[in-house]
N, C-alpha and C positions, 0 to 999 in steps of 0.2 A: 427710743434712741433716734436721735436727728443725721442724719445724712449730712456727710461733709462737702459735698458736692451740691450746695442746694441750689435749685433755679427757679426761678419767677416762675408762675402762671402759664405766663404770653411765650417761656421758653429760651428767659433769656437770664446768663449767667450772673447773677448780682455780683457776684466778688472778682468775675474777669471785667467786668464793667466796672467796679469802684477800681482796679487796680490800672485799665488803662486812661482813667480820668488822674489818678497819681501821677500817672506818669505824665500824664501831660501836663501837669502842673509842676511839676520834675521839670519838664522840659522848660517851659515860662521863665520858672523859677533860676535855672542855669543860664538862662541867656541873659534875663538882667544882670546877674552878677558878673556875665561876660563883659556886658555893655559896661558896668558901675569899673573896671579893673583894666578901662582904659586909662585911666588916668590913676589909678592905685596898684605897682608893681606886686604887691605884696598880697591883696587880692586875689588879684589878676592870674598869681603863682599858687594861692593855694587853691582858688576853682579850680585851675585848669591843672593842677594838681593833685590836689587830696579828694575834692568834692566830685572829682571826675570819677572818681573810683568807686562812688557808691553805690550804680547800676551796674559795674561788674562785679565787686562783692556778692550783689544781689543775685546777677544770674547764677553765679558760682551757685546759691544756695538752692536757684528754683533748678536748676539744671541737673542737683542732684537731687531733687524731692522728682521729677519728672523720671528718673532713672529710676529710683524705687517704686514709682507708681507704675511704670511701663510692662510688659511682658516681653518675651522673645526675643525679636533683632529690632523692636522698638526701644527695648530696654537695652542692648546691646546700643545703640544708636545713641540713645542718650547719656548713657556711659562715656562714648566717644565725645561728645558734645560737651562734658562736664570733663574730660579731664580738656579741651581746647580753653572749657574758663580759666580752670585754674593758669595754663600757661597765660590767657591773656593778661591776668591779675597779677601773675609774676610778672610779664613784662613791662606792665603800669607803674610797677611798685620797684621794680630796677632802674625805670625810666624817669621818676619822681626823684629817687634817691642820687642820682646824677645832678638832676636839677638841682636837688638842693644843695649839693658838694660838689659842682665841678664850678668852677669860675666859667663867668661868658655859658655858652650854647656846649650843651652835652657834646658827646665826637659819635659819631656817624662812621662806620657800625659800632654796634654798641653790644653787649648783651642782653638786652630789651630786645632788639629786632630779631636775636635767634628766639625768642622765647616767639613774640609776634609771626616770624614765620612757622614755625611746628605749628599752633597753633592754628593756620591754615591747612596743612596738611590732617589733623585732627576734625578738623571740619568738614573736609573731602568724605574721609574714610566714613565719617558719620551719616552721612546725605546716601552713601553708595549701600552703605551695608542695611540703615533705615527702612529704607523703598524694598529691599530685599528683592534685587532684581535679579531673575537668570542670563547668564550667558549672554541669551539674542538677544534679552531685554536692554542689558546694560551694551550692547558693541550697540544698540539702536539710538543707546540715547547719549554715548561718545560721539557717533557720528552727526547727532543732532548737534550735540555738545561743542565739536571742532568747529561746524560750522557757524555757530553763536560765537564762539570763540574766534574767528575769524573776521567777523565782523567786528566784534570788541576788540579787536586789533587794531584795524584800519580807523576805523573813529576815536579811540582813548587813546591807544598804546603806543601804535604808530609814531603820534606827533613827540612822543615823551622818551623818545629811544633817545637817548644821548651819543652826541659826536664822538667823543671819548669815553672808554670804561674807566672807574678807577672802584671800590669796594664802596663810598658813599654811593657812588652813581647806581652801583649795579642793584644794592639793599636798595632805594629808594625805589628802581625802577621795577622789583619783584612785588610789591604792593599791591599797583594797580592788575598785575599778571593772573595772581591768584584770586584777586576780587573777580574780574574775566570768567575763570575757570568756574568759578564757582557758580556765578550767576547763570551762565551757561549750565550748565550741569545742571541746576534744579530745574530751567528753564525745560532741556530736553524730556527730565525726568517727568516732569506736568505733564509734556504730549506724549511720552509711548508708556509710561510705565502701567504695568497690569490692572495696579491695587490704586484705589482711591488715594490719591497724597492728602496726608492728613493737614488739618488747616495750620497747622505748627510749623511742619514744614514749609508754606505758601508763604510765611510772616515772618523765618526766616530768611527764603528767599528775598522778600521787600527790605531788609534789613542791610543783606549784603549789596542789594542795588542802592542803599545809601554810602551802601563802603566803597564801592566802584568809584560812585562821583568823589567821593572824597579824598580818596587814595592817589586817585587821578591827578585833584588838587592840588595834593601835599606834594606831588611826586611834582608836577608842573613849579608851582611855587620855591618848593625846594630849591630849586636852581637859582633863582631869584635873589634868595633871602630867609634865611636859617627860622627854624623855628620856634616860636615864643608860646608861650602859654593861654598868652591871654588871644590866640587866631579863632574867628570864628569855625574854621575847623572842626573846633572840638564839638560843638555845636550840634555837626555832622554827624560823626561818631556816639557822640549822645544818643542822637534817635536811633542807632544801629542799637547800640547797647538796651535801650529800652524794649527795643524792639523783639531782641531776643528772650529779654526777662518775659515778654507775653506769650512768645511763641512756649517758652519753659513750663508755666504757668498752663498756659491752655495743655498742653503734654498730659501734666502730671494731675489735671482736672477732670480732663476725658480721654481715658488710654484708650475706651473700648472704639474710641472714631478713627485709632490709626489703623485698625486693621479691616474696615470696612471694603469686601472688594468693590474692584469698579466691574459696573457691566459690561458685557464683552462688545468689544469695539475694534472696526479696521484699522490698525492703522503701522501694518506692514509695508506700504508703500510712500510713509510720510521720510525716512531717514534719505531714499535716492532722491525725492522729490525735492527738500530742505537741500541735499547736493547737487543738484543742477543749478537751482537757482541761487545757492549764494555762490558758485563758481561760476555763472551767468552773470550775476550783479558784481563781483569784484573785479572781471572782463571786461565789462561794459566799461567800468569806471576807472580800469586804468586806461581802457583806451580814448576815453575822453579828457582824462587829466594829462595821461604821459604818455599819450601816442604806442605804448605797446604793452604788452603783459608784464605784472611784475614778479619778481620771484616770491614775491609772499601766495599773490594767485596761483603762480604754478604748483608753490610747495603746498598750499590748500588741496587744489583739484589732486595731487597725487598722493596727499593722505588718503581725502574721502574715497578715491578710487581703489585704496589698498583696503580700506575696512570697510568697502562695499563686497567686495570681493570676497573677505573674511566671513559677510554677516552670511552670502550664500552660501558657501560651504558650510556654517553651522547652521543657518535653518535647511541645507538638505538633511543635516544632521537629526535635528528635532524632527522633520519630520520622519524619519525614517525609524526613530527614536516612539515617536507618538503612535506610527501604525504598528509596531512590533506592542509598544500596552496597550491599546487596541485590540489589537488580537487574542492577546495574554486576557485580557477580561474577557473575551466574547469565549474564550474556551473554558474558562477558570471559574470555581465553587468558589465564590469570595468568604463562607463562613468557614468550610475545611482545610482549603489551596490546594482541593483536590480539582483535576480535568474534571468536564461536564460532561453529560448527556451527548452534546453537540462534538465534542472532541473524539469522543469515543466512539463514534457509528463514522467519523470520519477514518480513524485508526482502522478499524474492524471493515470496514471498504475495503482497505489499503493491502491491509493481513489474509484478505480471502481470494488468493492466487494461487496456485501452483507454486510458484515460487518461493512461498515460505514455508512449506510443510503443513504440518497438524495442527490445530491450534482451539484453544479451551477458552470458555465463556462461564464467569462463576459470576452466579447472582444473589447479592445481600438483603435480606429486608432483618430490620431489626424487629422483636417481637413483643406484642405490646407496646410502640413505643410511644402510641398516643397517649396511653396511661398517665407517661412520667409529665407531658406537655400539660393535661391536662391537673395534675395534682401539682407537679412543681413550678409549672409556669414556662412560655417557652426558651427564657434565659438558660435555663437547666437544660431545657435540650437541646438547646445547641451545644453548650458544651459538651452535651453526651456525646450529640455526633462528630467535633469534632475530636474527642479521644476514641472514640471509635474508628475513624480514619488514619490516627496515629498507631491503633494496632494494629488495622487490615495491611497499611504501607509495611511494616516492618518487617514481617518474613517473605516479601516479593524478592524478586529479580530486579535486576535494572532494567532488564529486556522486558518485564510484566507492567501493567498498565492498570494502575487503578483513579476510577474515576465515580464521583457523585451521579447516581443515577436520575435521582429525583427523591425528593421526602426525605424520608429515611432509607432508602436505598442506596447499595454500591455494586458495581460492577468490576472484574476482574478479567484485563484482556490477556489473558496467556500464552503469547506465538510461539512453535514449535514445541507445543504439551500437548501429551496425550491425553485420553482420558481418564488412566489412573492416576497419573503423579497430579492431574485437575483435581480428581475427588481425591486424593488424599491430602493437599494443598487445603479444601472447602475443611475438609474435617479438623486440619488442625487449626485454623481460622476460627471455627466453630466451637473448639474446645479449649484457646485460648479466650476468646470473647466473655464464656461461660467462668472460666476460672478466676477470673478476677473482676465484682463489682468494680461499678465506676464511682471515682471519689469527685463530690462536686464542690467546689466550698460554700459556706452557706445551707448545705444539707447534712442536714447530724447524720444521716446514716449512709453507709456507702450504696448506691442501687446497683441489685443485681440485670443481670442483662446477658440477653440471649438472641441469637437469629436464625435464619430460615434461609440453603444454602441451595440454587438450583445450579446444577453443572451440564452443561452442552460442551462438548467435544464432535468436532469435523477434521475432513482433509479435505481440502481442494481438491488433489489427485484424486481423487475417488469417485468427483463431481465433473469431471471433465474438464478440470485444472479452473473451473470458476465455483465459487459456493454462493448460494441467495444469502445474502445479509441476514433478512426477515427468516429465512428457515432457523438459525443459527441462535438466534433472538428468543425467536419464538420456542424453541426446543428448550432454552433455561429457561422461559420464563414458566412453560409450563411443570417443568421439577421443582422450581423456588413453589409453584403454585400447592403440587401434591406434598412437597414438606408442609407446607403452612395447612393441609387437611391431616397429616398425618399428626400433629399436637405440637410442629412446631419444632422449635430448637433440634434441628436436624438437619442433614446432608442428603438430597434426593439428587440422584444423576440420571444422563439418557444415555442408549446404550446400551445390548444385549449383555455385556460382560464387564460393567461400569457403574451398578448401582451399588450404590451409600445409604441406604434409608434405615426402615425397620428390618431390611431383611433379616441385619446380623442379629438383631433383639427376638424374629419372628423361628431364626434357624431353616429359612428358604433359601433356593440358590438364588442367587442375583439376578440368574437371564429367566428364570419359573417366573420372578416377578417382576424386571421390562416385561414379557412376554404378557402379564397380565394389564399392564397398561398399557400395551400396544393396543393389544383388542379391545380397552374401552375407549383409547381413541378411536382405532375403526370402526366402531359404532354408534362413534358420537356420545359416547360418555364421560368425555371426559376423566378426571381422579373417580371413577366410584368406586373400584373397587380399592383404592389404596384408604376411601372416607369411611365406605363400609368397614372396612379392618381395624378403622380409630375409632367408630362409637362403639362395637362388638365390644373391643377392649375394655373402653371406657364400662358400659353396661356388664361383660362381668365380674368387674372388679366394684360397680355396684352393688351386684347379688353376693358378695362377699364368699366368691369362689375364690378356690387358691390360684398361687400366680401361673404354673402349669396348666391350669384350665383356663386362665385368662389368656398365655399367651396358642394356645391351641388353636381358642377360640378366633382371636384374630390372626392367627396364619389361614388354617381356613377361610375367612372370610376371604384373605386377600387373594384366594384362589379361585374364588368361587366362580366367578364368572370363565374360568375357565373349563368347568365341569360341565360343560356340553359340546364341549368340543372335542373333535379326535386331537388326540395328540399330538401319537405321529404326524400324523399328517397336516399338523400345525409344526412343527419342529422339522419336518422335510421344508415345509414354504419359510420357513424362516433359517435355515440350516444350522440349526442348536445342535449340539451334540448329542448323544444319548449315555445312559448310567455308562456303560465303558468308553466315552470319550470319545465313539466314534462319530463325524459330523458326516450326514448324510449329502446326496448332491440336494440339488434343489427340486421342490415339486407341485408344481400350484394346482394341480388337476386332483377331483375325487373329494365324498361326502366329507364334510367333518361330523356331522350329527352321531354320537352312540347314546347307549345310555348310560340314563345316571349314574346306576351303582361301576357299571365297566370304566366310565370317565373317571370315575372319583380312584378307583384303582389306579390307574394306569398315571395319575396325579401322585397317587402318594408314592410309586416307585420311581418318578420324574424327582420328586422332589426327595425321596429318603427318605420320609412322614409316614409310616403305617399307621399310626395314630389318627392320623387326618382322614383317613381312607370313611370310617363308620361316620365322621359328621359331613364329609361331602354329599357321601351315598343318601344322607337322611334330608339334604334341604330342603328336597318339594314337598314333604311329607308336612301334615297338617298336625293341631291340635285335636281336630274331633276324628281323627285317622282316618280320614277321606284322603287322604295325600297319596303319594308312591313315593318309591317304587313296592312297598312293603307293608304303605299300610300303617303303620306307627300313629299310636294315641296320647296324649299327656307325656309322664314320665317317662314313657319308651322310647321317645325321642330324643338323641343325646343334646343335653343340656347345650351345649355349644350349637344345634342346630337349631334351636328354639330362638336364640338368641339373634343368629344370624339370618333369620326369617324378618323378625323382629326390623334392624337393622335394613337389610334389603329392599323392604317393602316401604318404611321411610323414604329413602335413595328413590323408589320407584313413585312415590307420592309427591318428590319435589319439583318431576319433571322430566329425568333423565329417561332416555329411550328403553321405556320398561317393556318384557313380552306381554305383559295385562294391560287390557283397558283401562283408562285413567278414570279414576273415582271422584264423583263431581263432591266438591267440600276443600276444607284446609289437612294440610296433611295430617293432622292429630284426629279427623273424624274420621278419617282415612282406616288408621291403628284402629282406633276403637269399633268399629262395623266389621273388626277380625276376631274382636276380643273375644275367645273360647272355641272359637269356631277353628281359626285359622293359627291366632298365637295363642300362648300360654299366657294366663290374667298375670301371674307375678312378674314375668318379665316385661309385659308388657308396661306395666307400672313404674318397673324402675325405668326404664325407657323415657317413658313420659314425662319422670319427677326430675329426670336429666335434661329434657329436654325445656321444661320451665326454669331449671336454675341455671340454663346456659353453658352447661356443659357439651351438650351436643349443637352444634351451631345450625344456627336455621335457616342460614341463605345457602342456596345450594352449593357444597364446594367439588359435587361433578362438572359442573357447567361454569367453566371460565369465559369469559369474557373474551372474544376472538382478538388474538396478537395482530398489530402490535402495542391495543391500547394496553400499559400493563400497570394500569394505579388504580382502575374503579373499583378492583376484584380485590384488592391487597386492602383497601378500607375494612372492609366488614374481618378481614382474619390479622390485622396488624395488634 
């Protein structure tokens, strides 16, 4: 298929080049016949007549092919343009029909001349709304505008005002007025406007600077001596008229050149500059012609003064206009139109006084969400997250604050929330999210989707009416962290009387298990005992124990590092309550060391577990019964404590601050230099065969990453 638009080689339009060599032989061709219709009335009247007509016919046609080829307020513009032909065509074709039925010279006005003047009005509207200028653009380029206009006053207009009005005088003398205005007008438009003026509009511009002179002429002449057909004139109008059929042409040839921007350029200071100096030059020159100012000058200088005046007020405007989106972007997710990262630690500054009360921090990461990126492509996930954002927004406050954290993460600033109504806010979040895949179009199937909920709750008051931002931060980041060890799509909080996790699944009390992730923070373990309780799990629902031994097994675990410790005397230094509710005063002094089987008691009556009591008592206990406190061989060992040996010794293989010497090798030669000795072979296996197909993750998830970087650590478990 051939291209309707074809061009040369070297880049140049064949068919805008054949058509303005038409026209110029159009043009040749109409002046002889002008010349030959000197001496033939009859000629003479139908050139300047009928023949006259066939370059506004024409643009009539190119001015609407330009309006179909155009887009947007190009297209709009040449709309405007093509209904100005048509009036100009009625007004030729009213002004012909005179001619040919009125005896003598047509009457002046006429109905031709309201057609010719709309038709300049049509021509304004189309130039102004084409360029598609704002506001400051367009008062910049009226004031350019007035002053070209001003000057086209003084030189055309001036001489051509008539001593007396009467309705021929006043039609005649609007001609030259509006040719003025106009030329003006594109003139300013060429120096401020923003966008590239396309070269259509330059050519009409040249078009109307032959209507000036000529308008000028007829309006001058007029006075004189009526008008005839056969005046060279028409001559004039001819190349306007042509001129437009090219600008039409060129339009509707290359739309994509009208919307070309221009680069960016000063020239904010050209409208006052253009106003001094032609209120300067029109001064000079009265006072060198008429000895004093005239009232055209003064009515000049106290336009441009008034819409100088205007253009500041609305560029204070714009600009105050431009830093407010400014702002609006430097705070704003452009893919969700949720706040950013940057907006939000400005908020949470703000929120961490004394003066707002209690205030909660809920942190999102969605889970797996590299998965969808990588199978569906990132189109897909952005749409995830942006319906993701439309569900987190929904059941907020107005007073709650949610913003794009980074990646796939959100953050939820909650001022004057506690720490329940924060985790209970996370959970239903969490259980919204879960219940309803996200539908993407283009994907047959809806994807399901889950996330990972860490909740920090503080008071100022409590902090000496200031809270550390980073502590605050850093306390969800590490809950979102032990959810994403705990297997994910879960609600972790901090907080002795505050946690959301596995507890409710494990049947532990809430502050039994803060209390157990306090103490692997205090020893620099980060999650391990909340990761050891997710592979135990994991591994014995491997060995295809039932789910009461499954979850046993990971209650336990999640205790375990508590089982050397006194209790009490952890529960006085922390002031937890005891089984009848009584909360002790405080007490930092005195051993915690007991033994194993006395700690594992004094656990399961902490926690309500008598069950748990025989697999705490049994952890250090070995598989070849070298262990304690009892001694325990193979099968005597409760299965659950086999397990969590298992599990532990992983944990202590990857790094984390274990009471054994670290075993030189990778942590799988680690397990195996135990195998029979230390653990049980079957467990051990299934351990392993978890551990090769990824079910048990192998970057350490004890050891985060210190806050506040909080994305390196979220890669390996997203």
């Amino acid at each position: 298929m051939v291209h309707e638009n074809r061009v040369s080689p070297g880049g140049h339009d064949r068919v805008l080049f054949g058509f303005a060599l038409g026209c110029l032989g159009w043009l040749l061709l109409y002046a002889a016949l002008t010349y030959l219709g000197r001496d033939s009335p009859s000629l003479a009247r139908f050139t300047g007549e009928i023949l006259y007509l066939v370059p506004i016919a024409a643009f009539v046609g190119l001015s609407r092919y330009a309006a179909k080829r155009a887009s947007g307020r190009d297209r709009t513009a040449w709309r405007l343009l093509f209904t100005a032909s048509l009036l100009w065509l009625a007004g030729d074709l009213t002004w012909a029909y005179y001619v040919y039925t009125t005896p003598g010279s047509p009457p002046v006005p006429t109905l031709a001349d309201l057609f010719y003047l709309l038709r300049y009005v049509f021509i304004i509207l189309g130039i102004v709304v084409g360029l598609g200028l704002r506001l400051r653009s367009l008062l910049d380029a009226l004031l350019v505008a007035a002053a070209g206009a001003a000057i086209g006053w003084q030189v055309v207009i001036d001489p051509l005002v008539p001593e007396t009005w009467n309705p021929s005088e006043f039609v005649n003398f609007l001609y030259p007025v509006f040719s003025v205005i106009i030329v003006a007008l594109l003139g300013a438009l060429l120096l401020v406007s923003p966008r590239r003026v396309p070269g259509a509009m330059i050519v009409v511009g040249v078009a109307f600077g032959f209507a000036v002179v000529m308008d000028a002429i007829y309006a001058y002449l007029s006075v004189l001596h009526p008008y005839t057909s056969s005046t060279w004139l028409n001559l004039g109008w001819q190349v306007e008229a042509v001129l437009m059929c090219l600008a039409a042409l060129m339009a509707g040839r290359h739309p994509a050149e009208e919307r070309e921007p221009l680069a960016a350029r000063e020239v904010s200071f050209l409208p006052a500059l253009v106003a001094v100096l032609i209120v300067g030059s029109l001064a000079i020159a009265d006072m060198i012609l008429v000895g004093h100012l005239s009232r055209v000058t003064l009515s000049v200088a106290l336009v441009l003064l008034m819409g100088l005046l205007v253009r500041q007020i609305v560029a204070a405007r714009d600009r105050a206009r431009l830093t407010e989106q400014l702002r609006t972007a430097a705070i704003t997710d452009s893919l969700t139109g949720l706040y950013n990262r940057r907006y939000f630690e400005e908020k949470l500054a703000a929120e961490t006084t004394a003066d707002h009360g209690p205030l909660s921090i809920v942190l999102v990461d969605l889970d797996h969400f590299k998965t969808v990126n990588d199978t569906y492509g990132h189109s897909v996930g952005d749409a995830v997250l942006s319906e993701v954002a439309d569900r987190l927004r929904r059941p907020l406050r107005g007073s709650d604050l949610l913003c794009r954290y980074g990646g796939e993460e959100f953050v939820c600033l909650l001022p004057r929330t506690d720490g329940r109504a924060a985790l209970d806010l996370a959970e239903r979040l969490r259980a919204d999210l879960r219940a309803a895949p996200v539908v993407v179009p283009g994907v047959a199937e809806p994807l399901p989707l889950t996330a990972s909920f860490g909740v920090a709750c503080a008071d100022p008051a409590d902090h000496g009416g200031q809270l550390a931002v980073d502590d605050v931060v850093e306390a969800a980041d590490r809950a979102l962290y032990g959810a994403k060890s705990l297997g994910r799509d879960r609600v972790l909080g901090c907080g002795p009387f505050g946690q959301v996790d596995a507890a409710p699944a494990l049947d532990l009390p809430t502050a039994l298990v803060w209390l157990a992730d306090e103490t692997d923070r205090i020893r620099g373990d980060g999650f391990r005992s909340a990761a050891v309780s997710g592979w135990a799990w994991t591994t014995a629902a491997r060995l295809g124990l039932d789910e009461a031994t499954q979850q046993r097994t990971a209650a336990a675990a999640r205790l375990r590092g508590l089982a050397c410790a006194d209790l009490d005397g952890c529960r006085r230094n922390h002031g937890l309550p005891d089984d009848r509710g009584t909360r002790p005063a405080p007490d930092h002094g005195g051993d915690c060391r007991v033994r194993p089987e006395e700690a594992a008691r004094r656990l399961g009556e902490l926690a309500n577990r008598p069950d748990l009591v025989p697999v705490l008592a049994a952890h250090h206990e070995r598989h070849d019964g070298t262990g304690h406190p009892y001694g325990l061989a193979g099968p005597d060992i409760p299965i659950c404590a086999r397990i969590i040996a298992v599990c532990d010794a992983w944990a202590d293989a990857r790094g984390t601050s274990s009471p054994y010497p670290p075993v030189p090798g990778s942590p799988r030669l680690v397990l195996e230099a135990g195998r029979g000795t230390r653990f049980d072979p079957a467990v051990l296996d299934a351990f392993l065969a978890l551990v090769t197909e990824g079910d048990i993750a192998d970057p350490n998830p004890t050891c985060p990453p210190p806050v506040p970087s909080h994305s390196s650590h979220r890669a390996d478990l997203a």
